[in-house]
C-alpha positions as CSV (number, residue, x, y, z in Angstrom):
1,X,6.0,-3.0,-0.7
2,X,8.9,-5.1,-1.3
3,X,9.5,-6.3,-4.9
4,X,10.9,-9.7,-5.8
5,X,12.1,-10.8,-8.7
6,X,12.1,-14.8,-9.3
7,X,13.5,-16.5,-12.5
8,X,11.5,-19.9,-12.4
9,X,12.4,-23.4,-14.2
10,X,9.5,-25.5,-14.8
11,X,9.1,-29.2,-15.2
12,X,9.2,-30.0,-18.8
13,X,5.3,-28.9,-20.3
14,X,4.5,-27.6,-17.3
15,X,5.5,-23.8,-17.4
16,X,1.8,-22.1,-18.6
17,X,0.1,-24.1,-16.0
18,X,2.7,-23.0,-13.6
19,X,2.0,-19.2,-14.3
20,X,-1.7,-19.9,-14.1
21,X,-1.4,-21.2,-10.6
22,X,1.1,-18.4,-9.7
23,X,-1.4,-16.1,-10.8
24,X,-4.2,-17.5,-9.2
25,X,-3.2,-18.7,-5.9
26,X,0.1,-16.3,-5.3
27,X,-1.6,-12.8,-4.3
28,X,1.8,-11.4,-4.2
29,X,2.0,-12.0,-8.1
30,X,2.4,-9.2,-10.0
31,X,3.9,-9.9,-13.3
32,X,5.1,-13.2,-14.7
33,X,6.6,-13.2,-18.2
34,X,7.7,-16.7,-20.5
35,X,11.7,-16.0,-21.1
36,X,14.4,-17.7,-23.2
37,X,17.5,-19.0,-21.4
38,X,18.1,-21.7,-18.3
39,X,14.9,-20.4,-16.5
40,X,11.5,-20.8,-18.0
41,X,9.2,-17.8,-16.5
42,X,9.9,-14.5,-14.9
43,X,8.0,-13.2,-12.1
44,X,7.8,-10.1,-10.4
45,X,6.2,-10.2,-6.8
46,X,5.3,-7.6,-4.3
47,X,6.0,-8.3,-0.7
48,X,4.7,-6.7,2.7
49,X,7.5,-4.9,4.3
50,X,7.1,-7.6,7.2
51,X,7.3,-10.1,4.6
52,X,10.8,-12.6,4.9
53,X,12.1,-12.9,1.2
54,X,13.4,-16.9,2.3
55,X,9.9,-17.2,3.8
56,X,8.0,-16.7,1.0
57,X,10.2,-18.6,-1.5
58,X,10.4,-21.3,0.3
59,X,6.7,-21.4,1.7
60,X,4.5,-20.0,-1.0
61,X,6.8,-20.7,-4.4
62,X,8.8,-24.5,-3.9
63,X,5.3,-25.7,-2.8
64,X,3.5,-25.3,-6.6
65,X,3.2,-27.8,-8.5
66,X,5.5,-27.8,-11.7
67,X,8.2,-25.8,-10.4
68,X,11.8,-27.4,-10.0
69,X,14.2,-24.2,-9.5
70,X,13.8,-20.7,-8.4
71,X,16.5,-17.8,-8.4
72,X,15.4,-14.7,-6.7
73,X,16.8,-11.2,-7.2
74,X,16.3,-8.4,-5.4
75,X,15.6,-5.2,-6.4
76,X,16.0,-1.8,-4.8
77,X,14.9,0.7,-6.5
78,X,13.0,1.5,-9.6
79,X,13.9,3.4,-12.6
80,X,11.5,4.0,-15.4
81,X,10.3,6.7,-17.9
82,X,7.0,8.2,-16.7
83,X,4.1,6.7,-18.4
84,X,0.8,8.7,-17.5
85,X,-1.3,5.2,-18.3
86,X,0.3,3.9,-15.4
87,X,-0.1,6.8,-12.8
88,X,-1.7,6.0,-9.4
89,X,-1.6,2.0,-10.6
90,X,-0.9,-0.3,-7.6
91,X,-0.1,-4.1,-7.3
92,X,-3.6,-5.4,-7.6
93,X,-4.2,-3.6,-10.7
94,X,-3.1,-5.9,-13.1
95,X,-5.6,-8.4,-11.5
96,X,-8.3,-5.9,-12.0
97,X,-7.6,-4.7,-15.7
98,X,-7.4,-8.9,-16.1
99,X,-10.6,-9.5,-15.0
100,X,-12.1,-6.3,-16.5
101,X,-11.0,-8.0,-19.8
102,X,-12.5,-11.5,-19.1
103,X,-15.7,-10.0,-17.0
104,X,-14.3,-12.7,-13.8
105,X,-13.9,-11.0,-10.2
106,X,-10.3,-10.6,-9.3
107,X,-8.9,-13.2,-6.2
C-alpha cells in the first residue's frame, strides 16, 4: 500500500457532500478530515503498489463533483506512538467500524 495524502478545495457549500462522495465512491479513501486554511478537506488514500499517483488524481479525484483543486503529498514512512486499539487494523477498517455504527454494509 501506497499512502496519498490530498489537500482538497471545494466549490463554495459543497465540501460535506464532497467527502460523502469520496467516501462512497473512492475505495481508496481512507481518512478525510474538514481543515482550516486555502484547502477545504484533507484526505488520506491508500494506493496499490501498481497504482500511478498522477493516474489516480487525475482519473478518480478531478472527476467528483464539487472539487476545484487538489494538492497531493506523498508520504513515505509512518511514524506514530503505538496504540494497541489500532493493532492488526487495515485500510478497510474504518469503513467497517462505520458501518458497524450505522448497521449499513460497507462498499
Amino acid at each position: 500500500m501506497k499512502p496519498l495524502f490530498v489537500q482538497i478545495k471545494c466549490e463554495l457549500g459543497q465540501t460535506y457532500r464532497v467527502a460523502e462522495l469520496l467516501i462512497d465512491t473512492v475505495e481508496e479513501t481512507a481518512e478525510i478530515y474538514s481543515v482550516t486554511g486555502a484547502y477545504d478537506l484533507l484526505a488520506k488514500f491508500h494506493l496499490g503498489n501498481e497504482q500511478s499517483f498522477g493516474e489516480f488524481v487525475n482519473g478518480k479525484l478531478h472527476i467528483v463533483p464539487g472539487i476545484r483543486d487538489t494538492f497531493s503529498l506523498v508520504a513515505f514512512r509512518l511514524f506514530c506512538v503505538p496504540n494497541p486499539d489500532r493493532e492488526g487494523m487495515d485500510e478497510t477498517d474504518f469503513r467497517k467500524l462505520a458501518s458497524a455504527k450505522t448497521g449499513s454494509t460497507p462498499p
